[in-house]
C-alpha positions as a Markdown table, in Angstrom:
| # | Residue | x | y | z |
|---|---|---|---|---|
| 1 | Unk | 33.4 | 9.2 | -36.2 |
| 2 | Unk | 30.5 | 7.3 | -34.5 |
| 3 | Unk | 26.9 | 6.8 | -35.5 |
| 4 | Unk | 24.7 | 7.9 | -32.9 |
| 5 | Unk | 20.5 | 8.3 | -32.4 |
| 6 | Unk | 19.9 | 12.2 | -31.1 |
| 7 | Unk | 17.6 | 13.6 | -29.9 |
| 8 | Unk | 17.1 | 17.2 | -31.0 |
| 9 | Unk | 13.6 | 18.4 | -29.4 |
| 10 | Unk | 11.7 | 17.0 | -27.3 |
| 11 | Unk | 8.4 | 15.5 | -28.6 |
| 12 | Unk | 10.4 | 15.0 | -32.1 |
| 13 | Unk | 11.9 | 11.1 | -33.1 |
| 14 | Unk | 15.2 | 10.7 | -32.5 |
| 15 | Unk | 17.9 | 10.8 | -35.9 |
| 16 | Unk | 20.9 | 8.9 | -36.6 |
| 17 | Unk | 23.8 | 10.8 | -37.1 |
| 18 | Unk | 27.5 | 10.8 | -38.0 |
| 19 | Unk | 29.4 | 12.3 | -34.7 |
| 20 | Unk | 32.8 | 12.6 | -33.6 |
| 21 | Unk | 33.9 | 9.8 | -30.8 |
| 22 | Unk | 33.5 | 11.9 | -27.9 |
| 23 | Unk | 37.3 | 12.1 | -25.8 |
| 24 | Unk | 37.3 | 11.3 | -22.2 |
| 25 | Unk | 37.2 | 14.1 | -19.9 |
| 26 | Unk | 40.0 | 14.1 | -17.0 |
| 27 | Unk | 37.9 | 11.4 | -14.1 |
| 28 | Unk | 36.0 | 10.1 | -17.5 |
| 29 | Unk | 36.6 | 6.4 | -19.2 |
| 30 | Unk | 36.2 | 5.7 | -22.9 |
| 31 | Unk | 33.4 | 3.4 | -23.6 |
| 32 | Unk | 32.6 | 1.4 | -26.8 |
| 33 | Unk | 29.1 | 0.4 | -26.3 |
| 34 | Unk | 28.3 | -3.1 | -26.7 |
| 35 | Unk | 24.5 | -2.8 | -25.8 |
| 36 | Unk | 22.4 | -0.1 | -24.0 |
| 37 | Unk | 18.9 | -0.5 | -22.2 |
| 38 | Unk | 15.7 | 0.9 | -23.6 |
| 39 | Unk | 14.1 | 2.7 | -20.3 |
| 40 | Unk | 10.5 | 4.0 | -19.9 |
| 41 | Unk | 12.7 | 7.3 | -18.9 |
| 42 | Unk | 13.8 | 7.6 | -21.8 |
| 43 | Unk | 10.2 | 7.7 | -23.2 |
| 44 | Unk | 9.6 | 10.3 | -20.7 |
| 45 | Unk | 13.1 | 12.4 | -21.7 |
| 46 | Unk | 12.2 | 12.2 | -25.3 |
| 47 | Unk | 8.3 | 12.6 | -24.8 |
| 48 | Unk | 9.1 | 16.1 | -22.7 |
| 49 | Unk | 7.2 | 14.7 | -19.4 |
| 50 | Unk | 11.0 | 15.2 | -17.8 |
| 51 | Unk | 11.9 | 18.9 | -18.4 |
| 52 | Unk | 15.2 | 20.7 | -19.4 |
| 53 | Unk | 17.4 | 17.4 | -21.1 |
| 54 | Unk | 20.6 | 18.4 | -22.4 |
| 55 | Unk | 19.9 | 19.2 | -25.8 |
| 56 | Unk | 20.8 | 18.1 | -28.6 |
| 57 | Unk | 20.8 | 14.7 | -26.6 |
| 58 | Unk | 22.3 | 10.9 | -26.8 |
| 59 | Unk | 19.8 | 9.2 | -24.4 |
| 60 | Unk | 20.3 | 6.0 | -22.9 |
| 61 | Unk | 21.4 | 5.0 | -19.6 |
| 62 | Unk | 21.7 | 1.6 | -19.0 |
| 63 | Unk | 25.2 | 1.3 | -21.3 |
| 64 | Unk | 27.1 | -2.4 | -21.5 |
| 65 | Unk | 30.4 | -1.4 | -22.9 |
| 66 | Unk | 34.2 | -1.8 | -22.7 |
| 67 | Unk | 36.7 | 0.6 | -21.6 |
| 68 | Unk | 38.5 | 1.6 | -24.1 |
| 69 | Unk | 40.6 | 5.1 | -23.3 |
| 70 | Unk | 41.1 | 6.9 | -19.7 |
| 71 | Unk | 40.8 | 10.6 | -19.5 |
| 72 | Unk | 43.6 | 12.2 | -17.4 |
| 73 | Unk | 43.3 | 11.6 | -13.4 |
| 74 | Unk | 41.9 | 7.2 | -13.9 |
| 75 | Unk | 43.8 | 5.3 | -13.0 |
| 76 | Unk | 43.4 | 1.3 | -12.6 |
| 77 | Unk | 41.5 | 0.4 | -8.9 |
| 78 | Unk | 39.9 | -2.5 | -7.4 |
| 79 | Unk | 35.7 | -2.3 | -7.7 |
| 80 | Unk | 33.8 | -4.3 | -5.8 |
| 81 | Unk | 36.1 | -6.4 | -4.1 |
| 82 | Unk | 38.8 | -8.2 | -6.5 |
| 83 | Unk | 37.7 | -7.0 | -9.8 |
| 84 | Unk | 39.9 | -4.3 | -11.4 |
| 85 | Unk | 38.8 | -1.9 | -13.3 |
| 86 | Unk | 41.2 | -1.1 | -16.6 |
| 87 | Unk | 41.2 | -0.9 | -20.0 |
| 88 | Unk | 39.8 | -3.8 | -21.5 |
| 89 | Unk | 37.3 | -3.9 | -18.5 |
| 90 | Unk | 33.5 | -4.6 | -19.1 |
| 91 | Unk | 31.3 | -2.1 | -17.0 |
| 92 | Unk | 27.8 | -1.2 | -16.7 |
| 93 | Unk | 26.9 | 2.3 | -16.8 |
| 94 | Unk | 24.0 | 3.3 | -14.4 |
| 95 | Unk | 21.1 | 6.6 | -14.6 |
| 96 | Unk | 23.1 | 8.6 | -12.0 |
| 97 | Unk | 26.2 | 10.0 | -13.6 |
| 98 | Unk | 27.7 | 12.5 | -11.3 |
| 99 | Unk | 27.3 | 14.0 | -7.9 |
| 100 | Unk | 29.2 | 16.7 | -6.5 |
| 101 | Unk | 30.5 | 14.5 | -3.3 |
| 102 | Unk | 30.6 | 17.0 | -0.6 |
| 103 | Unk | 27.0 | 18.0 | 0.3 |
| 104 | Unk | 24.8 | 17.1 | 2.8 |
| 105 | Unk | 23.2 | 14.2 | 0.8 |
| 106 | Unk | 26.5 | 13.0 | -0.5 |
| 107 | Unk | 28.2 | 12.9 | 3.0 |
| 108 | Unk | 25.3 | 10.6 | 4.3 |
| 109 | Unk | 25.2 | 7.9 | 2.0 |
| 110 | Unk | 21.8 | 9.9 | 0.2 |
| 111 | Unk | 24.2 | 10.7 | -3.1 |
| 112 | Unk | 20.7 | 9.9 | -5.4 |
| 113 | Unk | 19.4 | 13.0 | -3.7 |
| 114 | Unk | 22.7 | 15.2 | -4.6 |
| 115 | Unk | 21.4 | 18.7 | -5.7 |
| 116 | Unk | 24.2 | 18.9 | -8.1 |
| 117 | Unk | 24.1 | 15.7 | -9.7 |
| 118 | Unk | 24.0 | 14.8 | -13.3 |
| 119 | Unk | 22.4 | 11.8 | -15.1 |
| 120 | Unk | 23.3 | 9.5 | -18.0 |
| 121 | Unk | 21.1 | 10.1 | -21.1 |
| 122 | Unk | 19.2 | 13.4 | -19.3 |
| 123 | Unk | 22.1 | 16.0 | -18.6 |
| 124 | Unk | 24.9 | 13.7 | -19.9 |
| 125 | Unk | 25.0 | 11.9 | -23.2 |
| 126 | Unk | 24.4 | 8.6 | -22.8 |
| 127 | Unk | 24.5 | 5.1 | -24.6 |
| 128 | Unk | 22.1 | 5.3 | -28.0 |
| 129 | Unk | 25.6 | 5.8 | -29.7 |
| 130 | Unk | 29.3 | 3.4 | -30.5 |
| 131 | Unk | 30.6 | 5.3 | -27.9 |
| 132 | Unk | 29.9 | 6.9 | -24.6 |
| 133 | Unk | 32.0 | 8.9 | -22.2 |
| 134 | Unk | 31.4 | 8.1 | -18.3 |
| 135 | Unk | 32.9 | 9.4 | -14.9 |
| 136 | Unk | 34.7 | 6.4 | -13.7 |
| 137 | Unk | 33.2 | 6.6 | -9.7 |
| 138 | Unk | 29.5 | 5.6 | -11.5 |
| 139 | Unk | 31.1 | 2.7 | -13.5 |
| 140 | Unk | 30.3 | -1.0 | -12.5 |
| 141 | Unk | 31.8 | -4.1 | -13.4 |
| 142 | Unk | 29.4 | -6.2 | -15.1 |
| 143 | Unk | 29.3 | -10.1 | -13.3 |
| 144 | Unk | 30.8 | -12.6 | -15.6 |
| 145 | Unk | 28.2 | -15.0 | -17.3 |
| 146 | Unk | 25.6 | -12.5 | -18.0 |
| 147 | Unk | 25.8 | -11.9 | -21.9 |
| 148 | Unk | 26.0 | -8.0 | -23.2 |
| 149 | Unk | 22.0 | -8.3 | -24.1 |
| 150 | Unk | 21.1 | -9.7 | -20.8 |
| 151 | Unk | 23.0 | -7.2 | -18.6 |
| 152 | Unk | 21.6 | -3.8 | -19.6 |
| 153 | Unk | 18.5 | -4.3 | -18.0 |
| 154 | Unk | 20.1 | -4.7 | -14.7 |
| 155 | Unk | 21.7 | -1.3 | -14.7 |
| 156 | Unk | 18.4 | 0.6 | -14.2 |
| 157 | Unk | 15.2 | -2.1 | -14.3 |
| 158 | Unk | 17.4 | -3.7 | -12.0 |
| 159 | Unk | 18.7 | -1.4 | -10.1 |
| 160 | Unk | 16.1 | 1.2 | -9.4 |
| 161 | Unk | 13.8 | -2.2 | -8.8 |
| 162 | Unk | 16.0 | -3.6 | -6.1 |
| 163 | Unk | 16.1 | 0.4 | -4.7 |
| 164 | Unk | 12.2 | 0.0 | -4.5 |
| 165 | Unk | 11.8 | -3.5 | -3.3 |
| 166 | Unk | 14.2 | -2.6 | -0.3 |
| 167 | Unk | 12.2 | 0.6 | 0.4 |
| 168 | Unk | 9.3 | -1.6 | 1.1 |
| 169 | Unk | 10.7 | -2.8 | 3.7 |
| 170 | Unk | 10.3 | -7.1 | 5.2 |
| 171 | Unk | 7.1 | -7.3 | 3.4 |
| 172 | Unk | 5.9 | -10.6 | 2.9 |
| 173 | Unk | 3.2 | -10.3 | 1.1 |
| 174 | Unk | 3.8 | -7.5 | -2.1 |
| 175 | Unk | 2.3 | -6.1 | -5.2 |
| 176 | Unk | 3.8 | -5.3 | -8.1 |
| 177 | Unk | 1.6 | -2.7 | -10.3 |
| 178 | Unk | 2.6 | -2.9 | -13.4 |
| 179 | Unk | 5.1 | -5.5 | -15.2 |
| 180 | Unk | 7.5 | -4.6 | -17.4 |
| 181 | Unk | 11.1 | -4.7 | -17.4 |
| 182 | Unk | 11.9 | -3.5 | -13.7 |
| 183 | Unk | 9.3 | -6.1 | -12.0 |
| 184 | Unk | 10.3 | -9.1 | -14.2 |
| 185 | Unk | 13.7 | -8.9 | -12.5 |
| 186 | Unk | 12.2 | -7.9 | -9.4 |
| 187 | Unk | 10.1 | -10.8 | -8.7 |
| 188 | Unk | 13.0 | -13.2 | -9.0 |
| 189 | Unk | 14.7 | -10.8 | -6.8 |
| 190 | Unk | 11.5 | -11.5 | -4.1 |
| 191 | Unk | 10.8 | -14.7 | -4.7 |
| 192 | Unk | 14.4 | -15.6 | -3.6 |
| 193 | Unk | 13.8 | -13.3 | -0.5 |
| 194 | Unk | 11.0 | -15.4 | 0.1 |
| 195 | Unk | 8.3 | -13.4 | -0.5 |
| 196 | Unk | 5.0 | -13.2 | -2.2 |
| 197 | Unk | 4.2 | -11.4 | -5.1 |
| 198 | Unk | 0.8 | -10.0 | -6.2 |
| 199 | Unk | 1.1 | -8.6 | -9.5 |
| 200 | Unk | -1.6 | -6.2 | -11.3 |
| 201 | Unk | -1.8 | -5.7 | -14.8 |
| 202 | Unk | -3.9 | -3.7 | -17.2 |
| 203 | Unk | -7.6 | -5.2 | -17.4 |
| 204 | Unk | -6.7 | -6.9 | -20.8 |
| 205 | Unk | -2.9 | -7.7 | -20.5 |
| 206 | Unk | -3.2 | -11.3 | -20.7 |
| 207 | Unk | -0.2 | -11.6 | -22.2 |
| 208 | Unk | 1.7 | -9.6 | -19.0 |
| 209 | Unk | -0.3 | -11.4 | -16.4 |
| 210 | Unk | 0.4 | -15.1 | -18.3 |
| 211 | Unk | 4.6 | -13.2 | -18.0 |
| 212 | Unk | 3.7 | -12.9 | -14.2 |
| 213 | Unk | 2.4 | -16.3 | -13.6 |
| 214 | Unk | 5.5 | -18.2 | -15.1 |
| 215 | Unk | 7.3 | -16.6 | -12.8 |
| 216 | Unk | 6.3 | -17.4 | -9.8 |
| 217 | Unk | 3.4 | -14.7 | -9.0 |
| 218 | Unk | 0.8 | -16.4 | -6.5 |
| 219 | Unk | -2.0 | -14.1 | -7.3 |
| 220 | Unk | -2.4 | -12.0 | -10.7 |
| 221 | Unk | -4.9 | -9.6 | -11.5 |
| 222 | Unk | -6.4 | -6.5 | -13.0 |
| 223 | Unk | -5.0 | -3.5 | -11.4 |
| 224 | Unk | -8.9 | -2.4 | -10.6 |
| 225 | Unk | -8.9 | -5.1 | -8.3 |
| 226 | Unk | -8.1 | -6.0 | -4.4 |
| 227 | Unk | -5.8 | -8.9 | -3.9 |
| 228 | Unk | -7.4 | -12.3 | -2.2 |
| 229 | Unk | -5.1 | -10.8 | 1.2 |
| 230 | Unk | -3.8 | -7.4 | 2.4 |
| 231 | Unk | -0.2 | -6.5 | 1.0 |
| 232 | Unk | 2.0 | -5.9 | 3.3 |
| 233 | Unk | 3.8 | -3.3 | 0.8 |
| 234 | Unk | 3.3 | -2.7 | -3.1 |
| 235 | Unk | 5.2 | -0.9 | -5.5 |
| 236 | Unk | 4.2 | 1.0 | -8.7 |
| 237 | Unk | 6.0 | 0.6 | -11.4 |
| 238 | Unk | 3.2 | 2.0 | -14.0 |
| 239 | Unk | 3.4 | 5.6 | -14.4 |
| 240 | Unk | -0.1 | 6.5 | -13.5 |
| 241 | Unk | -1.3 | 8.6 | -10.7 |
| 242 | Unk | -4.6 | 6.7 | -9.9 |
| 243 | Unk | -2.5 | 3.5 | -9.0 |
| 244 | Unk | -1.6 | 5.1 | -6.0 |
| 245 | Unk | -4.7 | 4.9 | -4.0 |
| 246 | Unk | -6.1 | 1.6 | -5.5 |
| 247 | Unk | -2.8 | 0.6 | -4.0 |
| 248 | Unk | -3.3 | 2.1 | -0.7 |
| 249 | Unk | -6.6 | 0.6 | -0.3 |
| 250 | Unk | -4.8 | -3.1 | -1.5 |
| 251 | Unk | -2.2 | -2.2 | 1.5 |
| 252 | Unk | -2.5 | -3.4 | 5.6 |
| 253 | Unk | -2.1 | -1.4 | 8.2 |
| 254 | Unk | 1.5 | -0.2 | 8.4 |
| 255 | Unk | 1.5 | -1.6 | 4.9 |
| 256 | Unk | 4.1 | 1.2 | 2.4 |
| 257 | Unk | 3.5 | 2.2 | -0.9 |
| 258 | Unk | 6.4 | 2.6 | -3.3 |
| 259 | Unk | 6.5 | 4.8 | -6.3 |
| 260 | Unk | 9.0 | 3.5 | -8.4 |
| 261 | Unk | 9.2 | 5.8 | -11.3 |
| 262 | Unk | 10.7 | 8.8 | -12.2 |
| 263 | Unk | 7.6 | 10.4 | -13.6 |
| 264 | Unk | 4.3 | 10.0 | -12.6 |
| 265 | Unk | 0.6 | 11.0 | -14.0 |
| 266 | Unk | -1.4 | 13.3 | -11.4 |
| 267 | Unk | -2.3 | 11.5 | -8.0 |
| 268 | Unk | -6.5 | 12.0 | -8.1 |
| 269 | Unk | -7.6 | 12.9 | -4.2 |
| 270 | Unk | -8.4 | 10.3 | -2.1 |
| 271 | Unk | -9.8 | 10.1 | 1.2 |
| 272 | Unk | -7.2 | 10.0 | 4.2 |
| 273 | Unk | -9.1 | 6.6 | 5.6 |
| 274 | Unk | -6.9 | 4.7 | 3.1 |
| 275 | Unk | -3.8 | 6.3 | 4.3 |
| 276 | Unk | -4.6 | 6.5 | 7.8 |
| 277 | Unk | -3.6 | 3.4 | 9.7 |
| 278 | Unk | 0.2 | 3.8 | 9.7 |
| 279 | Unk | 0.5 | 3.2 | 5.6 |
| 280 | Unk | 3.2 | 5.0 | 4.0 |
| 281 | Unk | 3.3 | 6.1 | 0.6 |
| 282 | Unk | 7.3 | 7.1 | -0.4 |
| 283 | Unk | 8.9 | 7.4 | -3.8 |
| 284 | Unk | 12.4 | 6.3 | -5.3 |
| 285 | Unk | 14.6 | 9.0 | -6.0 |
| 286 | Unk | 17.5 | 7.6 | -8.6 |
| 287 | Unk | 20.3 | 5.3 | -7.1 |
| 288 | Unk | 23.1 | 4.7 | -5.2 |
| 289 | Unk | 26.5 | 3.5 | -6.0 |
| 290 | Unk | 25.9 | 1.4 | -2.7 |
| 291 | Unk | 22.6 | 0.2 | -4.6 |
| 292 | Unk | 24.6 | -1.0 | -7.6 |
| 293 | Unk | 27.7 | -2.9 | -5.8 |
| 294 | Unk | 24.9 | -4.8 | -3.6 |
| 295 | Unk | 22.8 | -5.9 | -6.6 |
| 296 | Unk | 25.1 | -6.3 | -9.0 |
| 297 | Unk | 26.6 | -9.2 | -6.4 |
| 298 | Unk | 22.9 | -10.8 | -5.6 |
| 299 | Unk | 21.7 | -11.0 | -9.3 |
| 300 | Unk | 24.7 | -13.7 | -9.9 |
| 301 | Unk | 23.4 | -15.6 | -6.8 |
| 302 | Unk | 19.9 | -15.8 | -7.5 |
| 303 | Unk | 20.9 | -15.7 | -10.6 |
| 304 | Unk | 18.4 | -13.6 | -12.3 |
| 305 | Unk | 17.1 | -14.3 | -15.6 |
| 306 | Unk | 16.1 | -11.0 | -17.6 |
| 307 | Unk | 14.1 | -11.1 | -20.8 |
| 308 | Unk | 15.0 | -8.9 | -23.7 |
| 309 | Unk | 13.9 | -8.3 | -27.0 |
| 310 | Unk | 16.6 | -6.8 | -29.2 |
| 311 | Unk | 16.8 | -4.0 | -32.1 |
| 312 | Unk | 19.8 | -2.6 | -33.7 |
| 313 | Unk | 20.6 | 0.9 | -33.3 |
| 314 | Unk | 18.9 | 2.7 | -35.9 |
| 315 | Unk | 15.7 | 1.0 | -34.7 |
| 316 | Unk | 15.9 | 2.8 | -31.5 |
| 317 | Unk | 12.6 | 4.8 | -32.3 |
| 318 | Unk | 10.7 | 2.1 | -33.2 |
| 319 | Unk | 11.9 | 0.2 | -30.4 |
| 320 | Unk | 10.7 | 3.2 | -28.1 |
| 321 | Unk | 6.9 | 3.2 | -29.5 |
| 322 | Unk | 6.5 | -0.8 | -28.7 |
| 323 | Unk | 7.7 | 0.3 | -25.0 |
| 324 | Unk | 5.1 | 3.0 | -25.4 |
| 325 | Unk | 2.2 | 0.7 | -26.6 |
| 326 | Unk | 2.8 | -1.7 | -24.0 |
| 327 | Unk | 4.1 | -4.2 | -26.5 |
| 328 | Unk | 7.7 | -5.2 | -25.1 |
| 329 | Unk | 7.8 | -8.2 | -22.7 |
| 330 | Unk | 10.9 | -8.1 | -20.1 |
| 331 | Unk | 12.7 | -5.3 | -21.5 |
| 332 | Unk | 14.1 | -3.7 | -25.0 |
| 333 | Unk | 17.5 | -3.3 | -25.2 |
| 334 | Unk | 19.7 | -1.9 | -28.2 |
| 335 | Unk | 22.2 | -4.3 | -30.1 |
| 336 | Unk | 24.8 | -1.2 | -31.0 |
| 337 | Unk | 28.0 | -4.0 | -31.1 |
| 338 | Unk | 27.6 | -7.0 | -28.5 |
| 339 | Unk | 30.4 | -8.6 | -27.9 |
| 340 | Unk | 28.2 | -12.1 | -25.9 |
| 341 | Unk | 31.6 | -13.6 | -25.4 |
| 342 | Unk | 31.2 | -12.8 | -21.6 |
């Protein structure tokens, strides 16, 4: 047996419970979960602004674990480059869990738009548990020197972040909207790129914008405001629909707007001048596995830095409201059975 928080309706808290170890399914790997991210997803999965979760649920989907049992057809292969990938390994485990591999999408390097595919802590129970089952293909190998605690955030902060930042393109000049977990790690990500970042904050997050500052931000500022200088792209990391024309207007000609999220509030009208001009306003759509090998390499390099503030396991719903109050800087991560050894 395993202790585990569920979540059993959505809009309810979640409850720990006594569950059986789950077995490894054939392509699947065992995995006993060291630490697992807290994501603002998961708010939305558990707040019912995502419909249709597998229910009852295990959310969670930014697992730090060890392999502990493959499920009939895993074998041991090399993963990203020399690194082999076996029992006793230490792997990441990522929002995108499955994908069909034979569509359209799938065939042309666009799996994160798969129609079939499934996703860690949504459709597939993920890592607010001991233990968590995982299709091998969507495992990473976690870089050595990053402690369990300071590695979850990568697999979906990080991740999704580095997804968005390369979306907007060669920008030299971008703002960040909102800072939480993702664009902590995303402006050290930037900044190594050479790039500036402009970062916008709630009218009274001092504490965010003093966050921001320390780390290299050249300009920081209420979100109600313009930057001193055009962007050349911006991302939005908050979930709130009104961002995106305050950042169109913030954005140059042929400037892009990046939605970041999963989930967003509605997008009030707004008058075609601010998108006219060549701007482009996209959104990020999941990951890649492509995505994770490429960051997973850089953050090592840079070498990023991330944040956390820790709670055990049975904390997890108090750990969600702080993320929901705004009250988490860098990102919350669960402390199920760390092993920092790495």
């Amino acid at each position: 047996m395993m202790q585990a928080m569920i979540l059993d309706a959505s809009g309810q808290q979640l409850r720990l419970a006594d569950v059986p170890v789950p077995a490894p399914q054939p392509g699947q790997v065992l995995i006993r979960v060291h630490t697992c991210g807290i994501c603002r997803t998961d708010l939305h999965i558990v707040d019912g602004e995502l419909a249709d979760p597998k229910l009852p649920l295990i959310p969670g989907h930014q697992i730090v674990g060890t392999v502990m049992q493959f499920g009939d057809r895993v074998e041991p292969f090399p993963q990203n480059g020399d690194e082999t990938f076996s029992i006793g390994t230490r792997v990441g485990v990522p929002w995108l869990g499955h994908t069909c591999n034979h569509c359209r999408y799938c065939q042309t390097g666009r799996e994160n738009l798969c129609d079939e595919a499934r996703f860690t802590g949504y459709q597939i129970n993920g890592g607010y548990a001991e233990y968590a089952v995982a299709d091998q293909r969507f495992c990473f190998p976690i870089p050595a020197g990053y402690p369990d605690l300071q590695a979850a955030p990568l697999l979906c902060a990080g991740l999704i972040g580095y997804r968005a930042l390369k979306l907007a393109g060669e920008a030299e000049r971008v703002g960040f909207y909102g800072f939480g977990a993702a664009a902590h790690i995303l402006i050290q990500v930037a900044r190594y790129q050479g790039r500036q970042v402009f970062v916008f904050t709630r009218p009274t997050d001092a504490e965010s914008q003093r966050f921001a500052r320390q780390l290299g931000a050249v300009w920081v500022g209420s979100s109600t405001e313009l930057p001193p200088e055009p962007l050349d792209a911006a991302i939005i990391f908050a979930p709130i629909g009104s961002l995106v024309p305050a950042a169109l207007r913030a954005v140059a000609k042929g400037g892009i707007v990046v939605c970041a999220g999963i989930h967003m509030s509605d997008i009030p009208a707004f008058p075609y001048e601010i998108l006219w001009g060549e701007r482009v306003l996209r959104s990020v759509a999941n990951l890649t596995r492509q995505d994770g090998a490429e960051f997973l390499a850089l953050a090592p390099k840079i070498p990023i830095q991330t944040q956390v503030q820790s709670f055990p396991l049975s904390a997890a719903n108090e750990a969600l409201e702080s993320l929901r109050i705004g009250n988490i800087q860098g990102a919350a991560v669960l402390a199920v059975s760390q092993d920092d050894t790495a």
